[in-house]
Short mmCIF file of the C-alpha atoms (twelve columns), coordinates in Angstrom:
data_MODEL
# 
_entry.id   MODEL 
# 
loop_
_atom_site.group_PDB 
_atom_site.id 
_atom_site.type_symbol 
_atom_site.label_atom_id 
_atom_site.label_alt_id 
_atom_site.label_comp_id 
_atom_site.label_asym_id 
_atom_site.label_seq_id 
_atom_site.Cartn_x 
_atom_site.Cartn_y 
_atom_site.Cartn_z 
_atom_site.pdbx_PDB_model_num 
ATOM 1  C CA . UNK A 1  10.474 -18.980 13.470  1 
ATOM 2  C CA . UNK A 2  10.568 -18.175 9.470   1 
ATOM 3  C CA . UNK A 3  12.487 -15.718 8.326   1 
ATOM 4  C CA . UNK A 4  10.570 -12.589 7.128   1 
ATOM 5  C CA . UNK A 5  10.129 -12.707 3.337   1 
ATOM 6  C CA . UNK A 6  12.816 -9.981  2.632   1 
ATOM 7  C CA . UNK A 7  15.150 -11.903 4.094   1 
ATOM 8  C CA . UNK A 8  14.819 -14.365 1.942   1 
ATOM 9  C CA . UNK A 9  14.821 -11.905 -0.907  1 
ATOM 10 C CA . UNK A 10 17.963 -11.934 -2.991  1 
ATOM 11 C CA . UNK A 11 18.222 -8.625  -5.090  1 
ATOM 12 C CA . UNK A 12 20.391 -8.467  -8.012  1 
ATOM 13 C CA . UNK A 13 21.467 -4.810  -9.106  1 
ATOM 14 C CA . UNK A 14 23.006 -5.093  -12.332 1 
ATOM 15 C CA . UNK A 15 24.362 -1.528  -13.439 1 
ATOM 16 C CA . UNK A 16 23.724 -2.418  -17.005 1 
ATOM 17 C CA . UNK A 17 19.503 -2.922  -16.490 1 
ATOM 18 C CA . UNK A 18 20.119 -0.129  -14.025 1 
ATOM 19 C CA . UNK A 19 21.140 2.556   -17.085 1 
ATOM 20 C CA . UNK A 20 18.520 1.548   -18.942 1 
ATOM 21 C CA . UNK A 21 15.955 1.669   -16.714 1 
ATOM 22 C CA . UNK A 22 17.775 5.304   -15.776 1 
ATOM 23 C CA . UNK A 23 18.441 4.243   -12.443 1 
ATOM 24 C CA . UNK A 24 21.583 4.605   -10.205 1 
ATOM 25 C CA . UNK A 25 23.051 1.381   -9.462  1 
ATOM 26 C CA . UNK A 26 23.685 2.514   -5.489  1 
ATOM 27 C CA . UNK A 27 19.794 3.758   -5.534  1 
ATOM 28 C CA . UNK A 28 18.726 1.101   -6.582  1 
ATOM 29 C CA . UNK A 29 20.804 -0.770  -3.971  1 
ATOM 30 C CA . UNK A 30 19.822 1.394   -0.947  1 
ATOM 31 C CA . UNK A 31 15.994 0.456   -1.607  1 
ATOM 32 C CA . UNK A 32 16.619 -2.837  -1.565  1 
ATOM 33 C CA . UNK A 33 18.368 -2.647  1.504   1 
ATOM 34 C CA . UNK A 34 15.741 -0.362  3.146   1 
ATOM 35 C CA . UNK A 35 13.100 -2.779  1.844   1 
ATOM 36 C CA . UNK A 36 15.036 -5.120  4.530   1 
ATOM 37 C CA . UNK A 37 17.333 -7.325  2.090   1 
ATOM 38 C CA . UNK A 38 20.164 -9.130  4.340   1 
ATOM 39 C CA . UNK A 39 22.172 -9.326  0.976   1 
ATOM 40 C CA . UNK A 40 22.712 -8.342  -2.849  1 
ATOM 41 C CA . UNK A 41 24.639 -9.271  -5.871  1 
ATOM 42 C CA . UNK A 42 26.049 -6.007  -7.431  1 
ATOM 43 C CA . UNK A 43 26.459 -7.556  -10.713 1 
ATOM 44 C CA . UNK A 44 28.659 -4.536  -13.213 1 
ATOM 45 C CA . UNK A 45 30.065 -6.688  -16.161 1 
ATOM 46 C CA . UNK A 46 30.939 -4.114  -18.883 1 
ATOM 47 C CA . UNK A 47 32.192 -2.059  -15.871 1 
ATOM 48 C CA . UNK A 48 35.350 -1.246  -15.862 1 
ATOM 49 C CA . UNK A 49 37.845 -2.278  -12.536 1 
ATOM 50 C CA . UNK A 50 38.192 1.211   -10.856 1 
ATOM 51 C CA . UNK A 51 34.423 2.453   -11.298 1 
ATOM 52 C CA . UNK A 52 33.492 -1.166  -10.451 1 
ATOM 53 C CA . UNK A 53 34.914 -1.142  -7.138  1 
ATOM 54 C CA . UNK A 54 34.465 2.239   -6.284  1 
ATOM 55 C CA . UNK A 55 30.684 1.872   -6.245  1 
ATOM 56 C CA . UNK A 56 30.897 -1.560  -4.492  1 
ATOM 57 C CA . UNK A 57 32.803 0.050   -2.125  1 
ATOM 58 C CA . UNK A 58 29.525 2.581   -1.746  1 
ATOM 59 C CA . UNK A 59 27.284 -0.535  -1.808  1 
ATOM 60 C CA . UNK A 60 29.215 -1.916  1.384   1 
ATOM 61 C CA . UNK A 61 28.999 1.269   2.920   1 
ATOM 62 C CA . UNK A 62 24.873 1.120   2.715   1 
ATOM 63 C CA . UNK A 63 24.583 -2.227  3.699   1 
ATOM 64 C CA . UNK A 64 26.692 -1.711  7.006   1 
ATOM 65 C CA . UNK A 65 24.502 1.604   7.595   1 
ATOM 66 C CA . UNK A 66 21.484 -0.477  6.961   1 
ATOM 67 C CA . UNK A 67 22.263 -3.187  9.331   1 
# 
């Protein structure tokens, strides 16, 4: 059997789109993973190290609450 569609969605959450649309990066993550995504890119390139993994450490933590 298929796999549903939003498994077969791959988000990308880029931090820098996410400012300028005014969004929070790990929002913006936690809907995609409530809309069922099995996986993300968390793409943060003008990011600096310690912020950057801080809030892919958060990301992590929603995907293994989502499932």
């Amino acid at each position: 059997m298929p796999n549903p569609p939003s498994r077969r969605l791959y988000p990308i959450v880029d931090a820098e789109m996410c400012a300028r649309a005014s969004r929070d990066p790990l929002d913006v993550a936690r809907a995609f993973l409530s809309a069922g995504a099995g996986w993300l890119q968390l793409r943060c390139k003008g990011m600096d190290s310690g912020p950057f993994l801080a809030l892919s450490q958060q990301v992590v933590d929603a995907a293994t609450q989502a499932g």
